[in-house]
Backbone as CSV, one residue per row, in Angstrom:
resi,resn,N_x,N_y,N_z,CA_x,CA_y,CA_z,C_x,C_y,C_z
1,UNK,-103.939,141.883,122.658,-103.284,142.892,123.454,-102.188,143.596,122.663
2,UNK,-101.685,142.815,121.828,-100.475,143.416,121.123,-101.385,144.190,120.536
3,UNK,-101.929,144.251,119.620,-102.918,144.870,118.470,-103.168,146.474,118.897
4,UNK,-103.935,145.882,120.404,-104.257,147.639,121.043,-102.890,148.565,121.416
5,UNK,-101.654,147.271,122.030,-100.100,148.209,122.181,-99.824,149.180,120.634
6,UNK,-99.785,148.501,119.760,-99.689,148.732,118.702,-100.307,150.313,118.239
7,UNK,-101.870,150.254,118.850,-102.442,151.608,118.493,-101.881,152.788,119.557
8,UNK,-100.950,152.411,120.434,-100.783,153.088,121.284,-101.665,153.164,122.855
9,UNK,-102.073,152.344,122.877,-102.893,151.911,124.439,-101.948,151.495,125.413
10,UNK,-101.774,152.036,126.434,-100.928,151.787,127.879,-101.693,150.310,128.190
11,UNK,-100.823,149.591,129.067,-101.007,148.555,130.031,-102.346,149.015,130.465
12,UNK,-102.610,149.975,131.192,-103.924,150.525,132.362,-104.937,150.934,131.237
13,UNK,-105.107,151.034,130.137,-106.163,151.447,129.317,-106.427,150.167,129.002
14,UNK,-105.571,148.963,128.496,-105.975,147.749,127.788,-106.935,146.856,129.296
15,UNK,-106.245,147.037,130.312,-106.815,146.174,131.662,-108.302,146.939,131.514
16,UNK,-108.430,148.174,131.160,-109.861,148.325,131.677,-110.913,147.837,130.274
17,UNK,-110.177,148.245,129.286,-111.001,147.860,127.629,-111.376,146.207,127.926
18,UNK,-110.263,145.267,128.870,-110.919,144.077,129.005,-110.940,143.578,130.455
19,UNK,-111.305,144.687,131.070,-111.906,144.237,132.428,-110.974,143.535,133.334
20,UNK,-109.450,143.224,133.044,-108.677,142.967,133.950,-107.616,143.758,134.617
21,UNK,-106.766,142.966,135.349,-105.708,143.583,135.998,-104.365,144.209,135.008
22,UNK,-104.056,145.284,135.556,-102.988,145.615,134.526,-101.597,144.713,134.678
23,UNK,-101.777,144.407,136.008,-100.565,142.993,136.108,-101.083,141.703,135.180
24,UNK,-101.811,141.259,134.740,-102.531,140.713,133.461,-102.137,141.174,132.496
25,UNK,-102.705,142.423,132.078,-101.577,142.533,130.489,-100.454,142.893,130.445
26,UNK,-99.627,142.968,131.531,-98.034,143.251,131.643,-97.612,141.511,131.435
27,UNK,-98.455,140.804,132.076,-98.106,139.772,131.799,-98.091,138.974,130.875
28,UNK,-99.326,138.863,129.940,-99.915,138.749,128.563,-98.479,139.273,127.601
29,UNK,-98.389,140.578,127.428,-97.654,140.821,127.050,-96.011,140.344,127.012
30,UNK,-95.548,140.574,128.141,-94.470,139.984,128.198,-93.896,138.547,127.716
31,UNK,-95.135,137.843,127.811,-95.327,136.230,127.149,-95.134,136.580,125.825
32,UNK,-96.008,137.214,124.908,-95.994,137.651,123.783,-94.461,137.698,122.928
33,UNK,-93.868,139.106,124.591,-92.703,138.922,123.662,-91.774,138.360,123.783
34,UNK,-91.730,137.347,124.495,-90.681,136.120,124.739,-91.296,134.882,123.235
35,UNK,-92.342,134.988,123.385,-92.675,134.033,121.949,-91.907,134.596,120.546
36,UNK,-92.230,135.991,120.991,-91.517,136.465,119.552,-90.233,136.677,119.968
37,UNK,-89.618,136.706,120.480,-88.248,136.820,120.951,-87.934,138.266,120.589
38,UNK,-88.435,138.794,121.356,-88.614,140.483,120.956,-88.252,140.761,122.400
39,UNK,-87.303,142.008,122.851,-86.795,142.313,124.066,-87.513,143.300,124.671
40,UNK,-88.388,143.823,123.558,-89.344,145.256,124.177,-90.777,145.064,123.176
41,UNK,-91.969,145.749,123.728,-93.005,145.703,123.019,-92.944,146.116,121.621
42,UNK,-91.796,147.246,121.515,-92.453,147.889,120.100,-91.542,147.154,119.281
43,UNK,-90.297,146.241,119.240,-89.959,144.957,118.674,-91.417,143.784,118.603
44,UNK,-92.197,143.865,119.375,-93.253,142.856,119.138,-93.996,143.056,118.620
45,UNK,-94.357,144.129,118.217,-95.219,145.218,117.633,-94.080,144.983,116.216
46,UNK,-93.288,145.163,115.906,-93.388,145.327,114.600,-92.893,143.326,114.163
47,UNK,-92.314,142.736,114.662,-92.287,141.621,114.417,-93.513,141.063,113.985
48,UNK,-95.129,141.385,115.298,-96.176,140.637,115.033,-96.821,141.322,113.643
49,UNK,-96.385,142.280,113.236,-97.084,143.363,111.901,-96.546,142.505,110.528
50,UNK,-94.742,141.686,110.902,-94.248,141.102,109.814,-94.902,139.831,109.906
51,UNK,-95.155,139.050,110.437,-95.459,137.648,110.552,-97.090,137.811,110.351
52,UNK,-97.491,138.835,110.501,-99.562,139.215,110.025,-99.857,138.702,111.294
53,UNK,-99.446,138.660,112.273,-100.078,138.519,113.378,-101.325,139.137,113.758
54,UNK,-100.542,140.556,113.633,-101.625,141.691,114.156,-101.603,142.234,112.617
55,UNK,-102.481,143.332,112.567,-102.799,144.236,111.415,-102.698,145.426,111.797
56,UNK,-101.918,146.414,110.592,-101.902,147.747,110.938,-103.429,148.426,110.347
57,UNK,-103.697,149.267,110.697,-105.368,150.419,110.238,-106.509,149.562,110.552
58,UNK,-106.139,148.641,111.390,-107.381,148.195,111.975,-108.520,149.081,112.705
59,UNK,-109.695,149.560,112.013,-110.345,150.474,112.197,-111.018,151.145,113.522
60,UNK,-110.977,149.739,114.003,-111.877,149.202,115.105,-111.498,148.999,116.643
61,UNK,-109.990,148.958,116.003,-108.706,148.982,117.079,-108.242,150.359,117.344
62,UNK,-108.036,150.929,116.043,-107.278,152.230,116.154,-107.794,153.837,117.043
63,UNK,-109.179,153.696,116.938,-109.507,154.617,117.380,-109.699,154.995,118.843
Protein backbone atom coordinates (compact mmCIF):
# COMPACT_ATOMS: atom_id res chain seq x y z
CA UNK A 1 0.00 0.00 0.00
CA UNK A 2 2.76 2.32 0.77
CA UNK A 3 4.40 1.55 -2.67
CA UNK A 4 1.06 2.60 -4.63
CA UNK A 5 0.84 5.98 -1.90
CA UNK A 6 4.12 6.57 -3.08
CA UNK A 7 3.07 6.63 -6.92
CA UNK A 8 0.50 8.91 -5.94
CA UNK A 9 -2.74 6.64 -5.55
CA UNK A 10 -5.52 8.02 -3.08
CA UNK A 11 -6.90 5.73 -0.26
CA UNK A 12 -10.21 5.09 -2.80
CA UNK A 13 -8.04 4.09 -5.87
CA UNK A 14 -5.77 1.59 -3.72
CA UNK A 15 -9.31 -0.04 -1.98
CA UNK A 16 -10.49 -0.69 -5.46
CA UNK A 17 -6.82 -1.90 -7.18
CA UNK A 18 -7.31 -4.48 -4.12
CA UNK A 19 -10.83 -5.00 -3.81
CA UNK A 20 -11.24 -3.57 -0.32
CA UNK A 21 -12.62 -0.99 1.88
CA UNK A 22 -11.01 2.35 1.84
CA UNK A 23 -11.39 2.25 5.72
CA UNK A 24 -8.86 -0.80 5.13
CA UNK A 25 -6.20 1.10 3.59
CA UNK A 26 -6.61 4.14 5.82
CA UNK A 27 -6.04 1.65 8.18
CA UNK A 28 -3.18 -0.42 6.66
CA UNK A 29 -1.65 2.61 6.27
CA UNK A 30 -1.82 4.31 9.32
CA UNK A 31 -0.23 1.04 10.96
CA UNK A 32 2.51 1.50 8.50
CA UNK A 33 3.13 4.73 9.78
CA UNK A 34 3.17 4.21 13.36
CA UNK A 35 5.79 1.27 12.58
CA UNK A 36 7.82 3.76 10.94
CA UNK A 37 7.19 6.36 13.31
CA UNK A 38 6.33 8.68 10.58
CA UNK A 39 3.42 11.32 11.52
CA UNK A 40 2.09 11.58 7.87
CA UNK A 41 2.24 9.27 4.77
CA UNK A 42 4.68 11.14 2.74
CA UNK A 43 7.23 10.82 5.93
CA UNK A 44 6.46 7.02 5.32
CA UNK A 45 6.93 7.25 1.94
CA UNK A 46 10.22 8.57 2.12
CA UNK A 47 11.43 6.74 5.31
CA UNK A 48 10.14 3.30 3.59
CA UNK A 49 12.32 4.51 0.15
CA UNK A 50 15.44 4.89 2.91
CA UNK A 51 15.19 1.61 4.68
CA UNK A 52 14.39 -0.21 0.73
CA UNK A 53 11.24 -1.00 1.92
CA UNK A 54 9.47 0.15 -1.01
CA UNK A 55 11.25 1.05 -4.38
CA UNK A 56 11.18 4.15 -6.32
CA UNK A 57 10.46 3.55 -10.66
CA UNK A 58 8.81 0.59 -9.93
CA UNK A 59 7.42 0.10 -13.38
CA UNK A 60 4.57 -1.83 -12.61
CA UNK A 61 3.49 0.31 -9.74
CA UNK A 62 4.02 3.59 -11.29
CA UNK A 63 1.83 3.71 -14.00
Amino acid sequence: MLQWSAAGKSAEVIAIILNVSTYTVQSHLRHIREKLGANNVQRAITKGLVLGEIQAGNDKIWR
